[in-house]
DRENDREN-214410 format. One line per 3 residues: their letters; for each residue x, y, z of N, C-alpha, C. Coordinates in nm, 3 decimals. Layout:
A = X,Y,Z,X,Y,Z,X,Y,Z | ...
***
This chain:
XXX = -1.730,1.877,1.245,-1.753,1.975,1.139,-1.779,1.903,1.008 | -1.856,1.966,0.906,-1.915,1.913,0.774,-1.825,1.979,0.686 | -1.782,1.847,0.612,-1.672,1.887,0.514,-1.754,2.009,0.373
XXX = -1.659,2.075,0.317,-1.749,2.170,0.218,-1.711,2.116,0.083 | -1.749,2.041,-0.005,-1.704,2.068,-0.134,-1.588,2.139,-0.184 | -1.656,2.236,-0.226,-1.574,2.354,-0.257,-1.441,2.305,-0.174
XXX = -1.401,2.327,-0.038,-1.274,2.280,0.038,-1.193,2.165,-0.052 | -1.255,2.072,-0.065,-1.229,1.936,-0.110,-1.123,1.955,-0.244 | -1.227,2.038,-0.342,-1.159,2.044,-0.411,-1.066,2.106,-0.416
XXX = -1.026,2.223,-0.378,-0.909,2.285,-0.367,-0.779,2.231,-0.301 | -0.838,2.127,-0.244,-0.665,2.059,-0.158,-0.620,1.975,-0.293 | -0.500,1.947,-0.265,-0.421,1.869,-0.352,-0.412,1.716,-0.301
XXX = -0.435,1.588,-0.315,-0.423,1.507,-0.254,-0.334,1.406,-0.300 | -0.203,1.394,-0.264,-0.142,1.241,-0.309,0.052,1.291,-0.272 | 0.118,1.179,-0.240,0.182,1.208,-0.110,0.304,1.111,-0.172
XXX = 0.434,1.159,-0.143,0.587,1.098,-0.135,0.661,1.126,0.000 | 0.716,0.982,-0.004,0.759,0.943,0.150,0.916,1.012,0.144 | 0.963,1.107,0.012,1.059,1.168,0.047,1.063,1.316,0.144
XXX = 1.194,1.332,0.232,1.183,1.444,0.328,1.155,1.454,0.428 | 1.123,1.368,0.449,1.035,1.344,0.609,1.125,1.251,0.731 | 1.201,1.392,0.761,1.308,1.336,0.911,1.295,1.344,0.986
XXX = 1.129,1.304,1.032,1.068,1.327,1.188,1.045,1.202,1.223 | 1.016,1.150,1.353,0.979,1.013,1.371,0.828,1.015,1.421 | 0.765,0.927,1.433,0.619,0.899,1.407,0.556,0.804,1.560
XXX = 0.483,0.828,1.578,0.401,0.755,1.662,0.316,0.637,1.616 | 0.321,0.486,1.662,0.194,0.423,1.607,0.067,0.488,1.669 | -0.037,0.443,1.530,-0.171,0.529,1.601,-0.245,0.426,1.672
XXX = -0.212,0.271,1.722,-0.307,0.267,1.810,-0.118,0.143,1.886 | -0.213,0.105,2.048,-0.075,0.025,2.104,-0.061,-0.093,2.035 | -0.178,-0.194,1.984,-0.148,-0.316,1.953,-0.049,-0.277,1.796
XXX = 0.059,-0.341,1.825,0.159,-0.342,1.648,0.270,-0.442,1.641 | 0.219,-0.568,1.694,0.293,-0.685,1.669,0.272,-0.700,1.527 | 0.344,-0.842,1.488,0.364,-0.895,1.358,0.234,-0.916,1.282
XXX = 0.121,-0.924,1.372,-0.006,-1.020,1.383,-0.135,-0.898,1.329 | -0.111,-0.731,1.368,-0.180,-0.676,1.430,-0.205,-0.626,1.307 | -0.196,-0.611,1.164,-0.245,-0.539,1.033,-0.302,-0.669,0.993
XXX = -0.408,-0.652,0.890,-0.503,-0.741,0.858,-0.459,-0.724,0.700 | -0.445,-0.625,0.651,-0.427,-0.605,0.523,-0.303,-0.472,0.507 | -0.215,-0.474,0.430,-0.095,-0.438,0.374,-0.123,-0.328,0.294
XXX = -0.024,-0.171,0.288,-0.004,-0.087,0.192,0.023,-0.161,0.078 | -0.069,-0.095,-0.021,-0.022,-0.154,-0.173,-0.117,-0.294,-0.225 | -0.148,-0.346,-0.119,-0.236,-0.475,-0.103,-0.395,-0.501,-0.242
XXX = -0.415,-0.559,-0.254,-0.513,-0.567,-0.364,-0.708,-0.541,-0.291 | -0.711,-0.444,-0.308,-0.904,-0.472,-0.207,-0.971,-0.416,-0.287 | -1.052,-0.514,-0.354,-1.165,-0.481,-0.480,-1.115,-0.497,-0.641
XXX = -1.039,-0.478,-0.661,-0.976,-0.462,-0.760,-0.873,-0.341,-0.747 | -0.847,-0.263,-0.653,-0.784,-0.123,-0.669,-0.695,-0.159,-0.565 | -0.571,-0.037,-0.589,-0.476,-0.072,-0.518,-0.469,-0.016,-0.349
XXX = -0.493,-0.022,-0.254,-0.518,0.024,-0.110,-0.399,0.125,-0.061 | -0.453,0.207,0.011,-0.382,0.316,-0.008,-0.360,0.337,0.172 | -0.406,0.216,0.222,-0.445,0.235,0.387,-0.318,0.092,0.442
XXX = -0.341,0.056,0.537,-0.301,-0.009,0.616,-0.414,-0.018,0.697 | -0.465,-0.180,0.768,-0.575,-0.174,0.853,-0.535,-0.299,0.901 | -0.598,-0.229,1.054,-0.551,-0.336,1.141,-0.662,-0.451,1.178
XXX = -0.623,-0.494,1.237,-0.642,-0.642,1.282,-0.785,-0.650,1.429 | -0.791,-0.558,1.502,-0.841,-0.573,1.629,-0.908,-0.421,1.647 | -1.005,-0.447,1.753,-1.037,-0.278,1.791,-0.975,-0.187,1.860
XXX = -0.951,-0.099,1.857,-0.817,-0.022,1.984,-0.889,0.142,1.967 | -0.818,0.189,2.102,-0.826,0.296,2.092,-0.693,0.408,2.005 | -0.790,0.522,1.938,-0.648,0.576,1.834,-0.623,0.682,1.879
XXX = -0.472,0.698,1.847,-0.374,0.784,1.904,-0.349,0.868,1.783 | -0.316,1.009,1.812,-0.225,1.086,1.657,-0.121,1.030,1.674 | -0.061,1.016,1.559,0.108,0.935,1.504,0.198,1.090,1.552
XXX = 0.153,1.196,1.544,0.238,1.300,1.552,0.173,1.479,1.620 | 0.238,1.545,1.655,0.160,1.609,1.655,0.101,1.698,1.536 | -0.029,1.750,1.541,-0.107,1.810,1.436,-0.244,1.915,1.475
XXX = -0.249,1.929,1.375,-0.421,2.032,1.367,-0.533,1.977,1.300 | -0.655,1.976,1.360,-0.752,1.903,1.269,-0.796,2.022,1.164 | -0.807,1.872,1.046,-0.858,1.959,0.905,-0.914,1.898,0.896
XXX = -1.017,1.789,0.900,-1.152,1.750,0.845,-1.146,1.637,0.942 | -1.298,1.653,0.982,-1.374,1.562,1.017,-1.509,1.509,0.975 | -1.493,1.362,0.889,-1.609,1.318,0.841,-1.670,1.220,0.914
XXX = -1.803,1.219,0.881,-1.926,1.135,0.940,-2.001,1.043,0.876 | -1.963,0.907,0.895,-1.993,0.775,0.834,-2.002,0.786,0.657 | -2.091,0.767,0.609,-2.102,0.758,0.495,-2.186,0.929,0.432
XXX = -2.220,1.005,0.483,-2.257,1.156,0.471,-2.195,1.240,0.370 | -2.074,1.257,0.406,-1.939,1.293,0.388,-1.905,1.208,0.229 | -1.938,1.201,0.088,-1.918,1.145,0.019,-1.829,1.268,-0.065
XXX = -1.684,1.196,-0.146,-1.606,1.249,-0.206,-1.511,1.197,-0.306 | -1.465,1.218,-0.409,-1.363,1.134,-0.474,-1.213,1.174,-0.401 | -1.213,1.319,-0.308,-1.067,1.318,-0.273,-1.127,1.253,-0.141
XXX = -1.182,1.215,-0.024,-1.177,1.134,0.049,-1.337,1.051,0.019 | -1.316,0.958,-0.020,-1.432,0.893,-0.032,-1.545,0.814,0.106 | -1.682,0.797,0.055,-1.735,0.768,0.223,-1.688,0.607,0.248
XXX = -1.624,0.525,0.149,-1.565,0.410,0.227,-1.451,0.423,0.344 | -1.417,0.550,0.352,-1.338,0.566,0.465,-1.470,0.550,0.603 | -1.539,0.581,0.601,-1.695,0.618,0.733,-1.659,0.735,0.809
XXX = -1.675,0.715,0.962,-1.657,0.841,1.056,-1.471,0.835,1.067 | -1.388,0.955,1.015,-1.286,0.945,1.029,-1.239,1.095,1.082 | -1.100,1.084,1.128,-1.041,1.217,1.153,-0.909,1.220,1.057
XXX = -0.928,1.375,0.996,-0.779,1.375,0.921,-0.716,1.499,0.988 | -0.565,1.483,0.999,-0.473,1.591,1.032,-0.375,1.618,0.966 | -0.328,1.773,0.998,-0.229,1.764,0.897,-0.130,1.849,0.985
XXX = 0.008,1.775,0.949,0.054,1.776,0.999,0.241,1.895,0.935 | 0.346,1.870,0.978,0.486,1.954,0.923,0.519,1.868,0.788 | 0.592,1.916,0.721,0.627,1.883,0.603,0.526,1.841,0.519
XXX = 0.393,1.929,0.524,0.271,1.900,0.415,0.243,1.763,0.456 | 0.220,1.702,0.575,0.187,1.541,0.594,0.043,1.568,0.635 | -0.041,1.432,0.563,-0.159,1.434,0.641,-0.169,1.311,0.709
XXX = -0.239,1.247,0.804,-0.263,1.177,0.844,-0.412,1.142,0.819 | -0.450,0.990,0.799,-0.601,0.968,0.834,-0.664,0.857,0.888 | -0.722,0.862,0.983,-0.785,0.753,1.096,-0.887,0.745,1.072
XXX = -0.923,0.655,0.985,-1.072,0.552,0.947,-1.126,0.476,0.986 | -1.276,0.446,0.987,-1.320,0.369,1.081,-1.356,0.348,1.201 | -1.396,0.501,1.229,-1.422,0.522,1.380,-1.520,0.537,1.395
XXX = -1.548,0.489,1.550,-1.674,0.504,1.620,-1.725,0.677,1.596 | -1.849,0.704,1.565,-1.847,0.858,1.547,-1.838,0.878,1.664 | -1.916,0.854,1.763,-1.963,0.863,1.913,-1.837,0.961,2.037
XXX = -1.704,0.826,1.969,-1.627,0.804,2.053,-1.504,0.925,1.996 | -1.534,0.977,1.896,-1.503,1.112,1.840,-1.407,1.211,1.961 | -1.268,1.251,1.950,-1.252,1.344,2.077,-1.247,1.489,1.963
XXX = -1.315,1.569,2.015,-1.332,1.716,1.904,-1.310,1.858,2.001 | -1.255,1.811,2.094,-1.251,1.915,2.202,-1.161,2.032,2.172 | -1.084,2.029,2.065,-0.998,2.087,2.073,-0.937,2.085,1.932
XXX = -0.912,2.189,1.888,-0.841,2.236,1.673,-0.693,2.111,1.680 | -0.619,2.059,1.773,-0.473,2.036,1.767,-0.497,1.904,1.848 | -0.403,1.820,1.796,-0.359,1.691,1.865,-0.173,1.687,1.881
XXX = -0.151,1.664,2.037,-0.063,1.596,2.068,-0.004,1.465,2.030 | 0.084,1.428,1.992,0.146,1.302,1.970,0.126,1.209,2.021 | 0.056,1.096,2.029,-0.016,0.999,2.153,-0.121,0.993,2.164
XXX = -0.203,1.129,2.148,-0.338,1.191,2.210,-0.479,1.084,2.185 | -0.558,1.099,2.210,-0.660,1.013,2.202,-0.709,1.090,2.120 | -0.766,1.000,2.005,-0.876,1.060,1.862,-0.987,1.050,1.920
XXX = -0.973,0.869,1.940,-1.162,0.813,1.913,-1.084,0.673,1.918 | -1.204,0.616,1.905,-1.189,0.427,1.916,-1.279,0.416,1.765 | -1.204,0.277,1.735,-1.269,0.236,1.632,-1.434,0.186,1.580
XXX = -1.497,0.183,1.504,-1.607,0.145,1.475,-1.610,0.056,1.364 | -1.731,0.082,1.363,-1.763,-0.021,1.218,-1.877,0.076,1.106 | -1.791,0.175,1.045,-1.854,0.278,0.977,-1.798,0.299,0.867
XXX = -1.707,0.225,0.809,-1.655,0.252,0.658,-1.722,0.135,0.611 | -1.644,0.062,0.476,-1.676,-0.035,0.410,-1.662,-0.178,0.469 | -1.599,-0.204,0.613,-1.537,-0.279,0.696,-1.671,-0.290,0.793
XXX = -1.772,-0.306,0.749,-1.897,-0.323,0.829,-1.907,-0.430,0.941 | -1.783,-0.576,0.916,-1.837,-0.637,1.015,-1.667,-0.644,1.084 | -1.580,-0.512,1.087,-1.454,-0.492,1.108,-1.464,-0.411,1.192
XXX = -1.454,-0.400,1.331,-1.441,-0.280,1.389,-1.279,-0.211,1.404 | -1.209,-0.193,1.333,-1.058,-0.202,1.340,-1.017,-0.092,1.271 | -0.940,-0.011,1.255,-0.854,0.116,1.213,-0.806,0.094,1.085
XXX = -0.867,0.195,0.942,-0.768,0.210,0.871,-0.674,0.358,0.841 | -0.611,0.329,0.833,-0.492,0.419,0.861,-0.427,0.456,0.719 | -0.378,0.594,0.690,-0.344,0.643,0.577,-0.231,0.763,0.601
XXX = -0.103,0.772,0.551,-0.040,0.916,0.502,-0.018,0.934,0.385 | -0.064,1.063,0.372,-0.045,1.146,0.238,0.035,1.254,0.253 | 0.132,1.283,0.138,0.202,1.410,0.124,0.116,1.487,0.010
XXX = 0.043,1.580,0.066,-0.001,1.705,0.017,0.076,1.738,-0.111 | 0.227,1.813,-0.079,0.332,1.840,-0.155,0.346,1.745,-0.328 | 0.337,1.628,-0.259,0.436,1.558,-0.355,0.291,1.468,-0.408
XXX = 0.180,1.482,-0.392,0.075,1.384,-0.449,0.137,1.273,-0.467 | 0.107,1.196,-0.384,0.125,1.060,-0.321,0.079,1.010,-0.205 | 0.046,0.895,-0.218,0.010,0.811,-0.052,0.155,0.776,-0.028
XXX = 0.149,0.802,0.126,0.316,0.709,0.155,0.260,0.569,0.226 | 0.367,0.497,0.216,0.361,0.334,0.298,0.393,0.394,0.437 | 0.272,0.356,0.517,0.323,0.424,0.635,0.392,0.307,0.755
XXX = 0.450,0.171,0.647,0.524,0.101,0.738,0.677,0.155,0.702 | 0.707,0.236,0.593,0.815,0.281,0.596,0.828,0.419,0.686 | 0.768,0.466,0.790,0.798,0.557,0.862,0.752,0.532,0.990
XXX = 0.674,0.446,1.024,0.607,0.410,1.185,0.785,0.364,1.257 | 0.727,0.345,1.349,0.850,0.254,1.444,0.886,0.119,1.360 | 0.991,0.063,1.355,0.976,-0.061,1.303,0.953,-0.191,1.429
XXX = 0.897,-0.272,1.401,0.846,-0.371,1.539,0.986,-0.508,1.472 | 0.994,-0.571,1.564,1.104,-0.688,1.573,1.109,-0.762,1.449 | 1.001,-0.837,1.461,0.938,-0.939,1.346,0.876,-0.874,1.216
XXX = 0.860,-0.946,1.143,0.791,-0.912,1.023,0.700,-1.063,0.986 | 0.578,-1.072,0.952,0.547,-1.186,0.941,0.571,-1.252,0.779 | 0.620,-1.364,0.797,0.669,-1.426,0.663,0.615,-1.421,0.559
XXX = 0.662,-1.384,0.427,0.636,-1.343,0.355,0.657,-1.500,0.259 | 0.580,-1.555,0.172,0.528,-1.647,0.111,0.546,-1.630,-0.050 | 0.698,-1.697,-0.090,0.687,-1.674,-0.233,0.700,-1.795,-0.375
XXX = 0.608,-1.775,-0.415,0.578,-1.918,-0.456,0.464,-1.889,-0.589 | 0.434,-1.995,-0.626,0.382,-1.959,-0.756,0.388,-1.899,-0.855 | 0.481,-1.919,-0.921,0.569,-1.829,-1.028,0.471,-1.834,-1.176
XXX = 0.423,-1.704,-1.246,0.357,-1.775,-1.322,0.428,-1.619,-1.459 | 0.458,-1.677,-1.623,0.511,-1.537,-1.698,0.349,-1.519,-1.776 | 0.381,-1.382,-1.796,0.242,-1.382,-1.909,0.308,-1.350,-2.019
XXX = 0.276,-1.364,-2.161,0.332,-1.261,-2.273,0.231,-1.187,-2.327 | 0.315,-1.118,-2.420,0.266,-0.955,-2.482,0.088,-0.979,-2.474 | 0.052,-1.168,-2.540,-0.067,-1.109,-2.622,-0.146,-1.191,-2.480
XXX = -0.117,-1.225,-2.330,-0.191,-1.208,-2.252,-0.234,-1.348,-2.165 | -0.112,-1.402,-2.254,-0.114,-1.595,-2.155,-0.013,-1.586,-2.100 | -0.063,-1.667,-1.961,-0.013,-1.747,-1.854,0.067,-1.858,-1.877
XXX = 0.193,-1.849,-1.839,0.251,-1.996,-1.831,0.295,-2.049,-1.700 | 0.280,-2.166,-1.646,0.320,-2.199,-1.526,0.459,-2.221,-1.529 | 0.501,-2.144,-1.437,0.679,-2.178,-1.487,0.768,-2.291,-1.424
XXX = 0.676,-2.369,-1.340,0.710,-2.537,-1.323,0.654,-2.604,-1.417 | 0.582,-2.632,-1.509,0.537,-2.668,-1.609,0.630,-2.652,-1.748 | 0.664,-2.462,-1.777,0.734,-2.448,-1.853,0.865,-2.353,-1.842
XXX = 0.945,-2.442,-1.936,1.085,-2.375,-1.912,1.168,-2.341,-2.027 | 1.070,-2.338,-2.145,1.139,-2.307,-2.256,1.028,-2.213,-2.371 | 1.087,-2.076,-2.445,0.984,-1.990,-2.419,1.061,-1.890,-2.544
XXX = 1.020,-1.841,-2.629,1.024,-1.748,-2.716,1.076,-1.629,-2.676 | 1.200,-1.540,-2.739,1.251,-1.397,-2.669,1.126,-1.332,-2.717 | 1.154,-1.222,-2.607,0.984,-1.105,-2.577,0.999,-1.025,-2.423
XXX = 0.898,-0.977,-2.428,0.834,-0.895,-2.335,0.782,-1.011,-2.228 | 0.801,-1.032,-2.110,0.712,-1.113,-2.021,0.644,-1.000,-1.905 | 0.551,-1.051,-1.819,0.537,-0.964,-1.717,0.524,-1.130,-1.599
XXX = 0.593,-1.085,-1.493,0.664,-1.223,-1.436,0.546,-1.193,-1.282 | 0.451,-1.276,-1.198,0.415,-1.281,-1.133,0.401,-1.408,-1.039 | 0.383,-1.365,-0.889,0.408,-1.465,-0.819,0.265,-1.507,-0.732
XXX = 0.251,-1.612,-0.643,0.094,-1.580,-0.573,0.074,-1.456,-0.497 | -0.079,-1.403,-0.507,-0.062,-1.277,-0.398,-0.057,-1.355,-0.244 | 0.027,-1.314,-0.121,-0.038,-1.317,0.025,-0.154,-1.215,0.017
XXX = -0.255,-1.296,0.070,-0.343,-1.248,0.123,-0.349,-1.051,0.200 | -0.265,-1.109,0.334,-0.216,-0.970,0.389,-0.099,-0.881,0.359 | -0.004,-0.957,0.361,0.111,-0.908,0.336,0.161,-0.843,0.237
XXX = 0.215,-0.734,0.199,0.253,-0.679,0.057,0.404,-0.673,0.077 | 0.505,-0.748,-0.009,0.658,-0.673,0.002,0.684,-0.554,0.007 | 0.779,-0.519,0.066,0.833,-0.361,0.093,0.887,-0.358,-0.066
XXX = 0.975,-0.476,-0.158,1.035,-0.430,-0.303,1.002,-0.608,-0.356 | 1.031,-0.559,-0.442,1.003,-0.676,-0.559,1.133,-0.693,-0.663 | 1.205,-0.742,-0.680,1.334,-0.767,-0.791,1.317,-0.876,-0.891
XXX = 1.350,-0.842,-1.048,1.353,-0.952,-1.096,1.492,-0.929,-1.191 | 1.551,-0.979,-1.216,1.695,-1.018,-1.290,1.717,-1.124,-1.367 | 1.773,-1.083,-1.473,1.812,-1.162,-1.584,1.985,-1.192,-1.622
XXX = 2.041,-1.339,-1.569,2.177,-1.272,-1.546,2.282,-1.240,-1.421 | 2.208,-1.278,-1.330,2.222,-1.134,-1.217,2.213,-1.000,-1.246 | 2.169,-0.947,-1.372,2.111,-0.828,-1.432,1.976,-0.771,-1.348
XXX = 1.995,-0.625,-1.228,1.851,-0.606,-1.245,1.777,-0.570,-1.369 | 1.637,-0.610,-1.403,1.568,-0.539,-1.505,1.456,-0.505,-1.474 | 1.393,-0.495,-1.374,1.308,-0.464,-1.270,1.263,-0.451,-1.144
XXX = 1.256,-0.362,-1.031,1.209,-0.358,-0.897,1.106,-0.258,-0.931 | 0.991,-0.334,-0.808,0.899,-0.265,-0.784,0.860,-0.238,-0.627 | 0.918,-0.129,-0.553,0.884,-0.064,-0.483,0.798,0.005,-0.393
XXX = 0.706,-0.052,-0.306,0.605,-0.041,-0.216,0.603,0.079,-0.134 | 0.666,0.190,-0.161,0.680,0.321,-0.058,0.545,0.414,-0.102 | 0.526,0.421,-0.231,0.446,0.517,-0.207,0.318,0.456,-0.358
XXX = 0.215,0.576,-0.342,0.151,0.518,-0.439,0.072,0.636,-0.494 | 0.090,0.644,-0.611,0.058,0.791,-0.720,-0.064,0.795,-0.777 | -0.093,0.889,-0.824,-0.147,0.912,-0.917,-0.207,1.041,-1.068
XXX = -0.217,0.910,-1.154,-0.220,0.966,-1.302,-0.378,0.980,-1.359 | -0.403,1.055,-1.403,-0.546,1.076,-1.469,-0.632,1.027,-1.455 | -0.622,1.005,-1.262,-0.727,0.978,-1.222,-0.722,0.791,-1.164
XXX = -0.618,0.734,-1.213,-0.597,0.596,-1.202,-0.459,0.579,-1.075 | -0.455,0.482,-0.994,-0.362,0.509,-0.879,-0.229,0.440,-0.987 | -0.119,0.426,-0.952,-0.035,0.337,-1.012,0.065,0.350,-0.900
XXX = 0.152,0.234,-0.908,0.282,0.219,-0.836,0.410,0.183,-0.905 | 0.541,0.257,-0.895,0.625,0.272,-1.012,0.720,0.151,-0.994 | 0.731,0.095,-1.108,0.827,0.004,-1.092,0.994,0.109,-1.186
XXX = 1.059,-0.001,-1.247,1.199,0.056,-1.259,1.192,0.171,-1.395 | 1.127,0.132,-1.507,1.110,0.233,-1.611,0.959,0.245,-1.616 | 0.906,0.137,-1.545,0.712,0.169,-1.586,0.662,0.213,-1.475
XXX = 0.518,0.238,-1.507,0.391,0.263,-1.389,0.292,0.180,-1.397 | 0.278,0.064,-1.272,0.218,-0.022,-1.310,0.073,0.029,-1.210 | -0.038,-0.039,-1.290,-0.180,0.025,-1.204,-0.225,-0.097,-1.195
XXX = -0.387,-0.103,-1.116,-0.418,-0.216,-1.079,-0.416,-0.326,-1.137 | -0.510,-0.275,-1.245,-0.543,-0.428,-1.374,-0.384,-0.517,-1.418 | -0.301,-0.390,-1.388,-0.119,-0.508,-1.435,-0.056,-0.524,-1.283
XXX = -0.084,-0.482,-1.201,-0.036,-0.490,-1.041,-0.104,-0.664,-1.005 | -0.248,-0.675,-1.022,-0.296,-0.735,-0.965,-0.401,-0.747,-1.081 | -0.372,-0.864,-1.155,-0.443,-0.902,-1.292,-0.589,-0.997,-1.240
XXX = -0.616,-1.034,-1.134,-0.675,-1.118,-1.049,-0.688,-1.152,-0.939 | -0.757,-1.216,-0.831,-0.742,-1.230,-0.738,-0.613,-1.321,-0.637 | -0.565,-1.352,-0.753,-0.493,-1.476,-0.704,-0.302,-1.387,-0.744
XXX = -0.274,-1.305,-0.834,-0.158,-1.282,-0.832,-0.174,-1.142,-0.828 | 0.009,-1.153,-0.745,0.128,-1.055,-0.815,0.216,-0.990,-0.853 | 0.194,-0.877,-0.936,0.321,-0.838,-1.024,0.427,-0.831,-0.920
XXX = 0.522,-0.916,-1.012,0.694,-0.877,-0.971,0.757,-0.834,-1.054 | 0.731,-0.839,-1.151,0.803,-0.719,-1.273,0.805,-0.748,-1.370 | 0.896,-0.643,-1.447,0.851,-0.704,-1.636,0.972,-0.709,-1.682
XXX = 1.030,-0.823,-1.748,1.148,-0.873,-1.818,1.176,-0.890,-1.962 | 1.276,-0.845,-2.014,1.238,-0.897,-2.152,1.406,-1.037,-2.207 | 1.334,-1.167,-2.217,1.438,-1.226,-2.257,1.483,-1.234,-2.405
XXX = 1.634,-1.250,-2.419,1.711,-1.243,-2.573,1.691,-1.369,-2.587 | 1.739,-1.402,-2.703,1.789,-1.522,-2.706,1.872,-1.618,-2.630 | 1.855,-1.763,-2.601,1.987,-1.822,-2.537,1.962,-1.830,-2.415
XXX = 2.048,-1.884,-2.314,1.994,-1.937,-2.164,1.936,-1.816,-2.120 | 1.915,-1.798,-2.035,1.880,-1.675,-1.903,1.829,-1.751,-1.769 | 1.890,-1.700,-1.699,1.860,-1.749,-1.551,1.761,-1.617,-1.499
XXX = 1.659,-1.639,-1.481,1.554,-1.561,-1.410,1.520,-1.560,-1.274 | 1.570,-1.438,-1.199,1.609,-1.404,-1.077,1.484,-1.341,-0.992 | 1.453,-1.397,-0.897,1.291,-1.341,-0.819,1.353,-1.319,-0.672
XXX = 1.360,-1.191,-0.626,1.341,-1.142,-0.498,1.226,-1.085,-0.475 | 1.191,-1.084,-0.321,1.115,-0.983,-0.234,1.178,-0.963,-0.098 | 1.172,-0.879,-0.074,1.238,-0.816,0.022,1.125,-0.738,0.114
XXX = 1.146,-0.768,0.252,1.049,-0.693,0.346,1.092,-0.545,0.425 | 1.013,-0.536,0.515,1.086,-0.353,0.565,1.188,-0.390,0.665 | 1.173,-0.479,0.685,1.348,-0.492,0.758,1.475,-0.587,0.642
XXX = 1.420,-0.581,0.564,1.581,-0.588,0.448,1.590,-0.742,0.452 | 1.497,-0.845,0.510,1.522,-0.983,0.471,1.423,-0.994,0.344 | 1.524,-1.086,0.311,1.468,-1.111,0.135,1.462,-1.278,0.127
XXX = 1.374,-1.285,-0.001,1.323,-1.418,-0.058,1.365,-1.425,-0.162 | 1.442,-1.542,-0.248,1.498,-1.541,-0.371,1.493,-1.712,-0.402 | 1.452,-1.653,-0.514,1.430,-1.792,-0.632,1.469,-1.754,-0.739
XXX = 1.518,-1.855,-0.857,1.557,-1.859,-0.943,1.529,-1.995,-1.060 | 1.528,-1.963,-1.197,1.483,-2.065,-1.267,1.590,-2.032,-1.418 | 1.622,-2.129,-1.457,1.742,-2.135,-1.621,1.614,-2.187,-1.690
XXX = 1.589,-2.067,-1.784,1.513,-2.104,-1.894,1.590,-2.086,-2.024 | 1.536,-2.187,-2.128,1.563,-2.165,-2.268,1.530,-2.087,-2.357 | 1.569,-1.966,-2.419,1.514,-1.871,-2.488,1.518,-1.913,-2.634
X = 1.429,-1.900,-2.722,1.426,-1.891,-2.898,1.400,-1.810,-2.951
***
């Protein structure tokens, strides 16, 4: 079926991972440590990704059961509430205002037989029809209708054994007026505003981000869900909303949070923490003036 405008606009789109005490199906079998290519929250283009995508081609399953509400066709189907970099996809929606969306599919391999999907059920197999042209692999999305938000849909899938290691390193502060300091280089530094960043992984995005002054938290930033404000996505850290351009200032970092040091020692505290609760922690005694 051909999506209508008019439809489009009238849905509400953007999703919170609160409320939701059902359990979930993965949508395709491969979901080892290995099997996502790129991470909720992850940096692609400059904007913040609102998908999870996997690694390999598979055939896709609904995560739950549901009813189909839109089915789009490669790039045709152009929209700002689902845009055609998704390609041939199926969306459902599902209890507690959940939608689901399976991107990247073969149109062909399309199953349309029927308004409702079973839990398990066969969609379609993947293609190479979104922006992932030489990817034939699944991207995958939940949204809460309700609560306008994308949710992290590794905080509700099954959880798998492993988690693949998470890489934290490259510590770099910026201040107010927009420089970089390497913080093996420097360790002594004017009281202020910093915004504290580390290297990006490639795939991987932390489930939280901590930074502490003290053993003081004064910032986590939180990977569950991802909002949006006037039109710009953002993801909330502890008192702010950070959006792409301060999430991910470049290709190479990011944000772990924003600190402000007093005067006098401070020991500056860096966690990340993954979806099974193992964490990474570093720490550095800088001199404040």
């Amino acid at each position: 079926m051909k999506i209508r405008k008019s439809f489009i606009s009238g849905l509400i789109l953007v999703f919170v991972a609160v409320g939701f005490g059902f359990g979930l199906d993965w949508p395709q079998e491969e979901k080892g440590p290995d099997s996502i290519v790129s991470f909720f929250g992850q940096n692609i283009g400059g904007k913040i990704s609102k998908s999870i995508i996997f690694t390999d081609p598979a055939q896709v399953n609904a995560i739950k059961d549901g009813t189909l509400l839109i089915v789009m066709s490669d790039v045709d189907d152009d929209s700002d509430f689902f845009p055609s970099s998704l390609g041939s996809c199926v969306i459902l929606s599902h209890d507690d205002d959940m939608i689901s969306v399976y991107a990247n599919l073969d149109e062909d391999s399309i199953n349309l037989k029927k308004n409702s999907y079973t839990e398990g059920e066969l969609i379609g197999e993947t293609g190479n029809s979104g922006w992932q042209q030489t990817r034939s692999s699944l991207e995958f999305q939940l949204l809460d209708n309700q609560k306008s938000a994308a949710i992290n849909p590794k905080i509700l899938l099954p959880r798998i054994e492993n988690e693949t290691d998470y890489n934290l390193s490259g510590i770099m502060l910026q201040n107010k007026e927009g420089k970089f300091f390497d913080i093996k280089e420097t360790k002594i530094f004017p009281s202020g505003t910093y915004k504290i960043y580390h290297t990006r992984n490639k795939t991987i995005v932390p489930y939280k981000t901590t930074c502490t002054i003290n053993g003081v938290i004064i910032d986590e930033i939180c990977f569950d869900t991802i909002n949006m404000l006037n039109g710009r996505l953002y993801i909330d850290g502890s008192t702010k909303q950070y959006t792409a351009d301060i999430l991910y200032p470049d290709q190479n970092l990011i944000l772990t949070g924003e600190v402000m040091f007093p005067s006098g020692q401070s020991t500056l505290g860096i966690t990340v923490e993954n979806y099974l609760g193992k964490t990474k922690q570093i720490s550095y005694i800088l001199s404040i003036y």
